[in-house]
N, C-alpha and C positions, 0 to 999 in steps of 0.2 A: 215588654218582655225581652230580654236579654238574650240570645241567640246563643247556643251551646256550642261550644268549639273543643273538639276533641283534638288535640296533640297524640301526637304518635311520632316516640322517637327510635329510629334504629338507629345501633350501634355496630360495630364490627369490632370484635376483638381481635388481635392477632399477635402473635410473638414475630418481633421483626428481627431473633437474633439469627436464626435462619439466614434470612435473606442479609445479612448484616457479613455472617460468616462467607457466605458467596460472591461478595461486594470484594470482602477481603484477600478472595483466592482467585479472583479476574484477574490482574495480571499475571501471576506466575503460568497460567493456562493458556494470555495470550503471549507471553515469552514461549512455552511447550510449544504452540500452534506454530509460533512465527522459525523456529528452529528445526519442525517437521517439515513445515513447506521450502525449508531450504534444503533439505537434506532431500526431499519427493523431485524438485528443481533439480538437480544434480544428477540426479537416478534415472531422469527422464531425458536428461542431454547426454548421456555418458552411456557407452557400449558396451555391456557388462563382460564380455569375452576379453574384452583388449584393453577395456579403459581410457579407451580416447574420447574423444567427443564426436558427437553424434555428424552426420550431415546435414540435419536440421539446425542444430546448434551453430556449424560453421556458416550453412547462408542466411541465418536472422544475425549473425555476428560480422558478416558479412556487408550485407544492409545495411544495420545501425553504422559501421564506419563507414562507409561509402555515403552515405546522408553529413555525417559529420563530416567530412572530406569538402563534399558539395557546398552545407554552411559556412563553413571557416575560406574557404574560397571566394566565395560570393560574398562573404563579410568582411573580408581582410580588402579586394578590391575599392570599394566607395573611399577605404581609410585610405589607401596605399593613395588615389589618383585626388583628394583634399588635400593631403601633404605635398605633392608635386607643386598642384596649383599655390598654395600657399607660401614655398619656395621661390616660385619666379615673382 
């Protein structure tokens, strides 16, 4: 006797012009997003009274060149004292 096997198939229909239409409109929203957060950036450094920049703005601006200062130092030295040696 032949052993009955019942199939059962699910399907899922769906319209993917939705999700097709929203594929479509992702960048222009993260262009929106990426222009907001610049303009929230600026609002957040900048003293709305006076329009200068913040004190917080000056010591991270502060830092990041003080660190660049520190690398271009300590990186320019190794070149500077190779070229010496290299000379005599």
């Amino acid at each position: 006797m032949l052993a009955q096997t019942l199939l059962l198939y699910i399907g899922v229909l769906s319209n993917i012009a939705k999700i097709k239409s929203m594929e479509m409109e992702l960048p222009s929203l993260n262009d929106e997003r990426s222009r907001t957060n610049e303009r929230l950036e600026k609002t957040a450094i900048t003293d709305s009274l006076t329009s200068l920049s913040s004190r917080r703005h000056f010591d991270s601006a502060l830092i990041k060149e003080l660190q660049l200062a520190t690398n271009q130092r300590t990186g320019f030295r190794p070149k500077r004292d190779t070229l010496i040696v290299q000379i005599y």
